[in-house]
N, C-alpha and C positions, 0 to 999 in steps of 0.2 A: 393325333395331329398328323397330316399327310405333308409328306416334304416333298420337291421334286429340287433338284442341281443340276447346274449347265455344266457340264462337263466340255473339255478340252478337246478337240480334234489333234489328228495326227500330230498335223502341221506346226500348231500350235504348242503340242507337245515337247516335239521336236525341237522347237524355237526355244521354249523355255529353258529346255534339256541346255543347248549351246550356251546360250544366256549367264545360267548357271556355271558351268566352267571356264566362262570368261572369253568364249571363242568365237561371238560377235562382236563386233565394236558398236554396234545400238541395237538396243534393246529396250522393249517395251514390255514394262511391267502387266500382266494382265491382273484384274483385277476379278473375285471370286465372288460369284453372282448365286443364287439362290433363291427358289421359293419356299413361300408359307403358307399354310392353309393355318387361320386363326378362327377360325367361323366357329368353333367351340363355342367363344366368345360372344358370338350374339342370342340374345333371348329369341330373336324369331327363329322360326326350325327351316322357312321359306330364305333366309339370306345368309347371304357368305361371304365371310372375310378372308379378301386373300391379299400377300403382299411379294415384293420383290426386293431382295435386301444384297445390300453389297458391299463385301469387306464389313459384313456384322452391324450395316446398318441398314435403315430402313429408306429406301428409296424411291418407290411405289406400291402405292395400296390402294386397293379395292373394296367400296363393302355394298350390293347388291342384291337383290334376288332379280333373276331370269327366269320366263317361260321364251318357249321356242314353238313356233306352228310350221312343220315341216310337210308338205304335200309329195306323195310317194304313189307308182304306180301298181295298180293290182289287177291280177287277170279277170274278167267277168266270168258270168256263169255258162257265159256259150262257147267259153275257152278260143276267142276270137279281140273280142274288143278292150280295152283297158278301162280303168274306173281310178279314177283320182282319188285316195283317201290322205287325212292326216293325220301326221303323228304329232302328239302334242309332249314336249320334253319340258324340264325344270332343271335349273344347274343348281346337283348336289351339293351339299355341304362337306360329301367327305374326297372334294374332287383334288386331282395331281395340280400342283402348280409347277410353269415354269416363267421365265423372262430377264429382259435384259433392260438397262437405265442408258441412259444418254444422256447429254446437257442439255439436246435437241431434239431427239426422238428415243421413245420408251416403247415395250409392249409389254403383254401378257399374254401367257397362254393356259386355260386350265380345259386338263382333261378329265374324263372318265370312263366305267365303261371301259376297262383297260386299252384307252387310247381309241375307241368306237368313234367317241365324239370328241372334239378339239373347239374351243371355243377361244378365238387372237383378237385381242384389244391390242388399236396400235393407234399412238398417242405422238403429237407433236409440237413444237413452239416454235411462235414465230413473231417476227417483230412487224408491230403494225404502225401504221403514222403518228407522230406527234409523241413518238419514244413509249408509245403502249406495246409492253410484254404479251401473249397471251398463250393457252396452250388450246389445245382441243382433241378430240379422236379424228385422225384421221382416215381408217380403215377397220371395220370389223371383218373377221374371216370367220368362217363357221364350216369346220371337213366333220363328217357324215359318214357314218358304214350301213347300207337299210342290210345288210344280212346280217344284222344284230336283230332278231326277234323279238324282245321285250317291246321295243316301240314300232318297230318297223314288220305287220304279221303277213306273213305271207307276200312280200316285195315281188315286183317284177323285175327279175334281170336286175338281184340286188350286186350292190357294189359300193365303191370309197365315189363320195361326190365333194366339191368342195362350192362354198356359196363364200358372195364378198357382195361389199358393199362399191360404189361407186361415185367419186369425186365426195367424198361424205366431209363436212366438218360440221363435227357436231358437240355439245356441251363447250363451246368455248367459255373459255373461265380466266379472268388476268392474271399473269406467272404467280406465284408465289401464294398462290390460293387453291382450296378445294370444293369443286362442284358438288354442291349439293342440292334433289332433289326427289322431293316426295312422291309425286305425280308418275303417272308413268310416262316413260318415253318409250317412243317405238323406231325401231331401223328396218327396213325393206333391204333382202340380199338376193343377190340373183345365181341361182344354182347352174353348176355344172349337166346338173341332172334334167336336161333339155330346157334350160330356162326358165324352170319352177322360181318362184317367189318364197322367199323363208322370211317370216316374219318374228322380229327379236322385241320382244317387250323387256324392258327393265324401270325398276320399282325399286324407291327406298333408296334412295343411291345416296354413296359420297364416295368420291375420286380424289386424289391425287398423284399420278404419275411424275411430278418436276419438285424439287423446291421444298422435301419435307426436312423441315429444322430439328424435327424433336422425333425418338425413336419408337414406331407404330402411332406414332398420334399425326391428327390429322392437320393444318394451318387452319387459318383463319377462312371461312365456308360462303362460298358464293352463291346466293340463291337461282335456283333457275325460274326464268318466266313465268313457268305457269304456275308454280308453289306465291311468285308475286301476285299475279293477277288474283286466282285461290284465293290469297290473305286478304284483297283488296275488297273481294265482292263480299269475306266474311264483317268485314268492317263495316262497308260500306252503309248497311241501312242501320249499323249503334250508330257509324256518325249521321247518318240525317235525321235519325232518332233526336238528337242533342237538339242540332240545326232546329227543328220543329217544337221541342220543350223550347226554347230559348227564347225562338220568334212566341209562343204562348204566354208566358213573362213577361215579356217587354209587352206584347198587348194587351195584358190585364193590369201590368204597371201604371202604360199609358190613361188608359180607360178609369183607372182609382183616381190617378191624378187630375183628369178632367172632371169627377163628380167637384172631389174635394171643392176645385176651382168654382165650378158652378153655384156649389153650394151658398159659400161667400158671399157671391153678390145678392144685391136687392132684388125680391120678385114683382115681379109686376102683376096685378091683379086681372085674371082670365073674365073676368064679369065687362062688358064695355060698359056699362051704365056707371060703373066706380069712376070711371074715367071723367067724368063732368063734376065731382067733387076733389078731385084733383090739382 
């Protein structure tokens, strides 16, 4: 299991240090943040569990698989023109976590690739009309090294890039809940590296960065749209299945009933000639 910890700046040290001997008059507890890599844990080998825990508890968690389509540039063969290739990335299961919790803003950050690639989830809550809580992701970040050769072969003028996402809220989910969704979803990030486009799929998901009550487990799971709509169209033709047996019944029901009736009454005789002894 891969850990990463937020360690203390100077400043901050220093602060605690005074704190400590009593030689500030306010002081601010700081509070001892931590990541987890749990993805042991899941039976897929494609998804990862990772969490952000604080003062030994569990704060924010993540459980996802990631592919990443990174477009990089390569020299041609006339050692003149450049050629667009992509690198196609998956986030490990045995990746560094790190992050921090808020009451209002959370992130994450998991690395690999010792620190090559950085992948920041950055989560936020906000109160919306009519006393509605909700959270969402407000930013993905995605830093890049293409002089890392396994995905990135032969780069041009390789170097650290970093791609973000823009005005994003996405997975909104009401507070006190966890986004859950099967489907994949996709985010578009805009690189550093002349404005290339990186595109992030994620799959299998459940989230919760706000509001976890019970430790590593996730609240009560909020479906996303399209895992709705999905279920909707799987139903959709049992129930008109039903709808169609039903209307079937009732018009063969109808139909016995009106023999029956018919039967009952008197016939009148098809010959006209019976008619004048009558």
């Amino acid at each position: 299991m891969a850990m990463g910890r937020q360690g203390f700046s100077t400043s901050e040290s220093a602060r605690l240090l005074l704190c400590v001997f009593g030689l500030l008059t306010r002081c601010v507890v700081l509070a001892e943040q931590e990541g987890e890599n749990l993805s042991g844990l899941s039976d897929n080998p494609d998804k990862g569990i990772f969490a952000v825990r604080e003062n030994g508890t569990t704060c924010l968690m993540v459980e996802f698989a990631v592919k990443l389509l990174v477009p990089y540039d390569v020299l041609a063969l006339n050692g003149i023109d450049l050629i667009t290739e992509q690198a196609s990335l998956s986030l490990p299961r045995g990746a560094e976590i790190d992050g921090k919790c808020g009451s209002t803003e959370s992130e994450i950050h998991i690395s690999w690739k010792n620190n090559a690639y950085t992948l920041r989830i950055f989560f936020s809550k906000e109160f919306r009309d009519k006393g509605i809580d909700v959270w969402k992701i407000s930013k993905v970040q995605f830093v890049y090294d293409t002089s890392e050769t396994s995905h990135f072969i032969n780069a041009y003028n390789p170097g650290r890039h970093t791609a973000s996402t823009h005005s994003l809220s996405a997975f909104v989910t009401p507070a006190g809940r966890s986004y859950v969704c099967a489907a994949q979803q996709t985010l578009r990030l805009i690189s550093s590296d002349h404005q290339k486009g990186i595109t992030v799929s994620i799959y299998d998901i459940q989230i919760q960065p706000f509001d976890i009550t019970s430790d590593f487990m996730f609240s009560e799971p909020y479906k996303c749209i399209t895992d709705q709509r999905e279920r909707l169209e799987e139903t959709l033709p049992l129930v008109l299945g039903l709808i169609l047996g039903l209307i079937i019944v009732i018009t063969l029901s109808v139909y016995h009933f009106h023999l029956k009736l018919t039967a009952n009454q008197p016939q009148l005789p098809r010959d006209r000639s019976m008619y004048k002894n009558m």
